[in-house]
GUMIFI-299843 format. One line per field, with one value per residue (C-alpha): x negated, y, z negated. Coordinates in nm, 2 decimals. Each point is the difference from the previous one (the first is absolute). Example, Ala and Ser with C-alpha at 12.3 -4.5 7.8 and 13.67 -1.06 7.14 Angstrom:
<atoms>
X: (-1.23,-0.14)
Y: (-0.45,0.34)
Z: (-0.78,0.07)
</atoms>
This chain:
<atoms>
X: (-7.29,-0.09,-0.16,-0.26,-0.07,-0.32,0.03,-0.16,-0.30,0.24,-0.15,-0.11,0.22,-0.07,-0.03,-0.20,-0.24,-0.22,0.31,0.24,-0.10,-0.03,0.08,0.17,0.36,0.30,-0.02,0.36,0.34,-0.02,0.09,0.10,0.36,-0.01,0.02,-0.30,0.12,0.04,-0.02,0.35,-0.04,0.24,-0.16,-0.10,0.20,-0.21,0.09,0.06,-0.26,-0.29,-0.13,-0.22,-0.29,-0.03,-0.33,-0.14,-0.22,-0.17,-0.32,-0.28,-0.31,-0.34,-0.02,0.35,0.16,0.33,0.00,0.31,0.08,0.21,-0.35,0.09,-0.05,0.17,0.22,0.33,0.06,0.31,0.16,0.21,0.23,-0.10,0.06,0.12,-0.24,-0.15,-0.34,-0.15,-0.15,-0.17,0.10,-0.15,0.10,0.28,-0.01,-0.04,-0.04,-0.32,0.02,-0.34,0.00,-0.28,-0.23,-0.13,-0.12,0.10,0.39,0.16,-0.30,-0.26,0.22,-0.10,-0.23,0.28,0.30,-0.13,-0.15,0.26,0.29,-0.28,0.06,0.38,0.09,0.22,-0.29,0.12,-0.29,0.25,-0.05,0.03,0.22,-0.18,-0.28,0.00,0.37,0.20,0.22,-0.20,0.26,-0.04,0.03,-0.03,-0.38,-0.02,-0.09,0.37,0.13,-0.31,0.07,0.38,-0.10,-0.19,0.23,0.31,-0.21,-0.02,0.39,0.06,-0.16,0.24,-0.22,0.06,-0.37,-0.35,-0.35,-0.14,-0.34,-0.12,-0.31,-0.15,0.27,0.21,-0.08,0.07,0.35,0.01,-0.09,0.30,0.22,-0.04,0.09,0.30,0.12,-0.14,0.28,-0.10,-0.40,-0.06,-0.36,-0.22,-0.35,-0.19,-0.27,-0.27,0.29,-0.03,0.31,0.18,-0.10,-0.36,-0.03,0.16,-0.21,-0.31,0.10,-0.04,-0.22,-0.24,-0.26,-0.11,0.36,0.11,-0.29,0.03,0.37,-0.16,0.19,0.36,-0.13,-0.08,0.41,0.16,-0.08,0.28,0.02,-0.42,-0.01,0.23,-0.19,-0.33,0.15,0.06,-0.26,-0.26,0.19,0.08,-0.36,-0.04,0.28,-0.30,-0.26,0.22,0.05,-0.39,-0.12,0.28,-0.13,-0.26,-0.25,0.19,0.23,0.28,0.04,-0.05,0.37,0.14,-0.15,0.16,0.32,0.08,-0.16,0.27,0.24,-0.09,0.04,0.34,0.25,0.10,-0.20,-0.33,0.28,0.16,-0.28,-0.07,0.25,-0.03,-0.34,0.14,0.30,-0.33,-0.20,0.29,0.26,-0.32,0.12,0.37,0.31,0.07,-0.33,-0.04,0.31,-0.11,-0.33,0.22,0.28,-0.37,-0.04,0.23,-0.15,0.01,0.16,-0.15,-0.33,-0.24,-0.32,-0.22,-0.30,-0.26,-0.28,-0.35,-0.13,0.32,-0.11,0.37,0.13,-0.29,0.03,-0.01,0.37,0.18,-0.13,0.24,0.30,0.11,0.06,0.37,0.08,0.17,-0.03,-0.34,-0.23,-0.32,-0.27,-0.17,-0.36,-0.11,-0.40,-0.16,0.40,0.10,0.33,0.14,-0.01,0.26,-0.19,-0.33,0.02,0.34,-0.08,-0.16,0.29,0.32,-0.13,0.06,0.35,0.10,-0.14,0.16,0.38,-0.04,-0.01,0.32,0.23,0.29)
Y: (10.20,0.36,0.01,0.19,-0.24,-0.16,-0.44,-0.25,-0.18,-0.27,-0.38,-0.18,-0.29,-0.35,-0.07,0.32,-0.03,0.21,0.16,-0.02,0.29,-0.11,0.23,0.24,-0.04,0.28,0.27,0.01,-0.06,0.16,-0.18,0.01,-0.03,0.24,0.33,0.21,0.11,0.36,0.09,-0.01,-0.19,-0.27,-0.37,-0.04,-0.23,-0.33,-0.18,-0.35,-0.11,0.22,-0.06,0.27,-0.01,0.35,-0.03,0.28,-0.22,0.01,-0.22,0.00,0.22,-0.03,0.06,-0.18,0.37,-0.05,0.13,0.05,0.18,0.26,0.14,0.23,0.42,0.31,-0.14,-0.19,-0.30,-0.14,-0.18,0.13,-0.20,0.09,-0.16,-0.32,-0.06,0.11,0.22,0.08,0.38,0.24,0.34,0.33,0.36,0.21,0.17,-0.08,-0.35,-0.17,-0.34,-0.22,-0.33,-0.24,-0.22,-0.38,-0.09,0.30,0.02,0.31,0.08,0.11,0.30,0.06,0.30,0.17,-0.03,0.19,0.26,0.02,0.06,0.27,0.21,0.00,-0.34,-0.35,-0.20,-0.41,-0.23,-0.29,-0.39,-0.13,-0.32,-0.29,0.16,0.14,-0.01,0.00,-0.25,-0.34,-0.06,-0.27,0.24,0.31,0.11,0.13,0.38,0.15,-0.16,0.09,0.38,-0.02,-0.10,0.36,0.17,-0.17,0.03,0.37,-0.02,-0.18,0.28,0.21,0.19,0.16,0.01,-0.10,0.05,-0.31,-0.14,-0.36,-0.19,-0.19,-0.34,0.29,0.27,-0.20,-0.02,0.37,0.04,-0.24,0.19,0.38,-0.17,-0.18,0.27,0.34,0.17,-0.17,0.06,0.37,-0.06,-0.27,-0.12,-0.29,-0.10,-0.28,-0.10,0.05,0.08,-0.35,0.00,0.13,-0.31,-0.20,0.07,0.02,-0.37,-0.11,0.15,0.10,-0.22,0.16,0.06,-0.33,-0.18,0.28,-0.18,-0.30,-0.08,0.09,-0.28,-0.23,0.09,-0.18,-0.37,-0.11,-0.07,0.03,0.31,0.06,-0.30,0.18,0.33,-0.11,-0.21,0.04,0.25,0.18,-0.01,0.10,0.26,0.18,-0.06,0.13,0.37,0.04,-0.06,0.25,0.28,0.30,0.05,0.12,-0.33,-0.07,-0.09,-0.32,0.09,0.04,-0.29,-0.24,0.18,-0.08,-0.37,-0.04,0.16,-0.25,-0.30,0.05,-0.28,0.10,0.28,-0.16,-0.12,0.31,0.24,-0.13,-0.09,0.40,-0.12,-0.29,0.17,0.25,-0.24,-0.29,0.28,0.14,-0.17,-0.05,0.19,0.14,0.12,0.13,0.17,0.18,0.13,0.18,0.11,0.17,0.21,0.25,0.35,-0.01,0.36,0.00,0.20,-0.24,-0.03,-0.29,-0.11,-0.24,-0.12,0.03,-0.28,-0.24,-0.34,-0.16,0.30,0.18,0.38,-0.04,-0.25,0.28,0.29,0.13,-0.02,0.32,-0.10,-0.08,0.26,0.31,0.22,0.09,-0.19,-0.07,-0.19,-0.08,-0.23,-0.05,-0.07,-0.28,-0.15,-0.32,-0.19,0.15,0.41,0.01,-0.21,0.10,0.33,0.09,0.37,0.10,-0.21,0.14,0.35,-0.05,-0.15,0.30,0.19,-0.12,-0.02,0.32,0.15,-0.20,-0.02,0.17)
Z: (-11.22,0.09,0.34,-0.16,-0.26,-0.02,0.00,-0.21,0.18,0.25,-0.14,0.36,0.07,0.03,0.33,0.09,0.28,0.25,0.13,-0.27,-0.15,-0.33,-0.29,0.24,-0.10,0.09,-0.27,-0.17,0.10,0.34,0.28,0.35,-0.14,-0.28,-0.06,-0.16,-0.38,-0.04,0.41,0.08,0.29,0.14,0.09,0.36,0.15,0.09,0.31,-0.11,0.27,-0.10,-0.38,-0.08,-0.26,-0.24,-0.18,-0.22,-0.19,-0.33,-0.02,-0.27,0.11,-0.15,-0.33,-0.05,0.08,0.17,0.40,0.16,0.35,-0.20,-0.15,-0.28,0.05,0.06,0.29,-0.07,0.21,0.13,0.26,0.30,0.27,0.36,0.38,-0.18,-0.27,-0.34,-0.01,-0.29,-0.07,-0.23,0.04,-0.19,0.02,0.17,0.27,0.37,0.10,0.06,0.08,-0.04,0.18,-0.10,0.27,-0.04,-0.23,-0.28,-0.16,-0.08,-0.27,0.29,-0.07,-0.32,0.05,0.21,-0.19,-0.32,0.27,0.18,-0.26,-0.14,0.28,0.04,0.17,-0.05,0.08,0.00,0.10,0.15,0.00,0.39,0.04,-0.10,-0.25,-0.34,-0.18,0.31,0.16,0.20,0.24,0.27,0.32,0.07,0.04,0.33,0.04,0.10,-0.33,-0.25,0.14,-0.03,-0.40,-0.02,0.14,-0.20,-0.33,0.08,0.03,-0.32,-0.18,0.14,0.17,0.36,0.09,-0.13,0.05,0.06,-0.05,0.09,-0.01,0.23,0.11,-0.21,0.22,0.28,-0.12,-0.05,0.36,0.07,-0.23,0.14,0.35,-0.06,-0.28,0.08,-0.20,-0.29,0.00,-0.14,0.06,0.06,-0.16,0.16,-0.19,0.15,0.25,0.38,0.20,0.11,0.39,-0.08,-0.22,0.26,0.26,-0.21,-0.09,0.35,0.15,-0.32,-0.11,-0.31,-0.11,0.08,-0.19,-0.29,-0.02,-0.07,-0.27,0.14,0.26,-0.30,-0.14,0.33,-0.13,-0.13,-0.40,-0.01,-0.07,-0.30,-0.18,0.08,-0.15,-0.32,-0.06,-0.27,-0.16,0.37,0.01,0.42,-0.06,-0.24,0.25,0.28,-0.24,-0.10,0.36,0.20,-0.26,0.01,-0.21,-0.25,-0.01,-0.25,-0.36,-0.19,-0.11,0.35,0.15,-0.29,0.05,0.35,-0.04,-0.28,0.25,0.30,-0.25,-0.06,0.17,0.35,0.05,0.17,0.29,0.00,0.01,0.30,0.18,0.17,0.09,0.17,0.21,0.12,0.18,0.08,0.18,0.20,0.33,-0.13,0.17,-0.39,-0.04,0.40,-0.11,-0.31,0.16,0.26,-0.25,-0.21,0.31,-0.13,-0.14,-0.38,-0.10,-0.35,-0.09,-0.02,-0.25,0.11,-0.21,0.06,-0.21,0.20,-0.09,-0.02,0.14,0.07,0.18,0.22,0.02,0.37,-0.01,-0.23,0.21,0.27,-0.22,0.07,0.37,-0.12,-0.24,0.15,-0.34,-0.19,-0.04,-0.18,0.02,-0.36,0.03,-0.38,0.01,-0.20,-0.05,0.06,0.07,-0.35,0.04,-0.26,-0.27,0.11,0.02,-0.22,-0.06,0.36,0.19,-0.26,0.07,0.36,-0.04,-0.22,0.23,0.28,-0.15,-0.10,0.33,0.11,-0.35,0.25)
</atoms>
């Protein structure tokens, strides 16, 4: 089957339960062993230890219309090997590279807005699916920051590209933070959107209040097994609650909201997603993560675009300001009025204008 190719509503299996994701089956004969048809790629190679779960599922919607993480438009998806496992993107447009890296609880399709504006005005723009989530690998390990970033920066890599502009949202962003640190070479630019710098969150976490009970449900995610079942449930139910409540005014769309609760429901994901969330609080007083606070010291060389919804209730504007503390190249402070945890969603035309804006000025 084409990777393009829309699937036939999956039938839910027999022994389907809160957190067997019922209906949510892998979309064609893609697998963690496989090839994609038509992409030239050769398999990864699967250590015999680690099984790996690819799932780009197809599930019925209302209305009995099929919904599938590949949603259908002018982007063409496909499926690229990178830092020992398979990720799954949709890419539109030639041109520079803009890389778009999706935060909890969206897939690569947060992006939507972005990629057709973005290949518009002269870019590659791929929205990318982060380890775990959306049609990328579910592998058993591997969740802690330094690897997520080492996936961005290999993805970038795979698409035979020297150097990207990246953007990431929110657990994304954090990532992208990561990513210009540990690979400055690689990060043309750099766009973090509702994400405060790694130490700033860090020490907001333990010495904030207000942040730390505005985390209330990454505090919630370090039960073990509890909260996957509670994800999924009703029909992801809480994850809907948890998108209209972290919103502006504004909010997002009926459509959006069933997307990513489709997206959550798949098998794997609800441990996955959160298994960043997890290594956050857990390495806090850990040598690993004492170590990777120290290593985020270093001066990120990239220019750096940081926006922040006013009126984002799970990051405060006060956590994510200060971010420019670190970077040693412009940078620029963007506070979005009446915008919640969603700038990109909320606000698509105000917040792409500023991105455009912003790569423009540092293409070379």
């Amino acid at each position: 089957m084409p990777l393009d190719q829309k699937p036939v509503p999956a039938q839910p299996s027999a022994d389907s339960g809160p957190d067997s994701g019922a209906g949510l089956t892998p979309e064609g004969p893609v697998g963690p062993g496989t090839a994609p048809e038509g992409t030239g790629l050769a398999p990864a190679r699967e250590p015999a230890d680690e099984p790996r779960e690819t799932a780009s599922a197809g599930a019925p919607a209302a209305g009995g219309e099929a919904w599938s993480i590949r949603q259908p438009g002018p982007w063409t998806h496909r499926d690229l090997a990178a830092n020992g496992a398979r990720f799954h993107i949709a890419e539109l447009g030639s041109g520079p590279l803009v890389l778009l890296v999706h935060g909890w609880p969206e897939y690569w399709w947060a992006w939507r807005h972005q990629l057709t504006a973005l290949a518009e005005a002269g870019y590659r723009a791929v929205a990318l699916d982060l380890r775990g989530i959306g049609g990328s690998d579910r592998t058993p390990r591997g969740y802690d920051p330094g690897n997520l970033a080492l996936d961005i920066t290999g993805v970038i890599r795979s698409l035979g590209e020297r150097r990207a502009h990246l953007v990431g949202h929110a657990s994304g962003g954090t990532l992208s933070w990561v990513a210009a640190v540990m690979r400055p070479s690689v990060i043309q630019s750099l766009t973090a959107v509702s994400a405060a710098h790694p130490r700033d969150l860090r020490r907001a976490l333990l010495t904030d209040r207000r942040q730390f009970a505005a985390f209330e449900h990454v505090l919630g995610f370090q039960r073990p097994w509890i909260p996957e079942r509670r994800l999924v449930a009703d029909d992801a139910e809480l994850v809907g609650q948890y998108l209209n409540s972290w919103t502006g005014p504004s909010g997002l769309d009926e459509a959006a909201v069933h997307a990513y609760r489709q997206a959550i429901q798949i098998p794997s994901t609800a441990h996955c997603s959160i298994e960043p969330y997890r290594w956050l609080l857990r390495s806090m007083a850990r040598p690993d993560g004492i170590q990777f606070a120290r290593r985020m010291k270093k001066p990120i060389t990239a220019p750096t675009l940081h926006v922040q919804g006013a009126a984002d209730p799970v990051l405060l504007s006060h956590t994510a300001l200060g971010g420019g503390e670190y970077v040693a190249a412009p940078y620029r402070w963007r506070l979005m009025p009446g915008v919640g945890h969603f700038p990109h969603e909320e606000a698509p035309e105000e917040f792409t204008a500023e991105l455009l804006d912003w790569i423009g000025r540092h293409k070379e």
